[in-house]
Residue, then its C-alpha position, 0 to 999 in steps of 0.5 A: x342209926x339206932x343202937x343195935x341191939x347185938x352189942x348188949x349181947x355176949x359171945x357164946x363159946x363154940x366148941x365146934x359142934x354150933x352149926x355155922x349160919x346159913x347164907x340167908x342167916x347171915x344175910x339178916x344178921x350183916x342187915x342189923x350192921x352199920x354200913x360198910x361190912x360185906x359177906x363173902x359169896x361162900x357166907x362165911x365171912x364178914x368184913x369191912x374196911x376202916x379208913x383213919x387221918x393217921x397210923x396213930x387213929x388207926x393204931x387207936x381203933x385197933x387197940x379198942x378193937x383188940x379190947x372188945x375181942x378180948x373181953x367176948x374171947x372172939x378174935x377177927x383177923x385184922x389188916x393193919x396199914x397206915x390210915x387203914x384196918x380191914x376186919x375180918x370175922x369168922x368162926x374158924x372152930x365151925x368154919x363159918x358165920x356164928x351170932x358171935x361174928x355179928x355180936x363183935x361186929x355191933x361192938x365195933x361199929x359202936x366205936x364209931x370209927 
């Protein structure tokens, strides 16, 4: 897959006032992503489950996940076991899908997991 042109991008704050994305909207962001991440049937949420040999790769992604979250100020919700992490991306202040969503989303599946 070619590099996807969101990860050169930066999330933009919402403040509660952006309009969530529209399911069709959603539906052409999730079509720039790796393989793998779903949408809800309600459109306004994102995931996709990793798999790793061990907790210590586990562990690893979801140090440099925790990074690129923190560094874009956007935080998924995360389910964390041994040799696994479900990410999950939502933007709660508007309660549904932004770009952000999809910008960190490219930035993590340019971690190559």
């Amino acid at each position: 897959m070619a590099e996807n042109p969101l990860i050169n991008r930066r999330c933009i704050p919402c403040d509660g006032t952006t309009p969530a994305l529209t399911f069709a909207g959603a539906e052409q962001q999730i079509a720039q992503l790796a393989s793998g991440w779903s949408l809800n049937d309600a459109g306004t949420e994102i995931r996709k489950r990793f798999l790793f040999k061990d907790f210590y790769r586990t562990m690893a992604f979801v140090n440099s996940l925790a990074w690129i979250a923190h560094r874009e100020d956007h935080h998924p919700d995360l389910e964390v076991g041994y040799g696994h992490c479900v990410v999950r991306y939502s933007t709660h202040a508007i309660g549904g899908l932004s770009e952000n969503d999809f910008i960190c989303a490219a930035m993590i599946d340019a971690l190559n997991p």
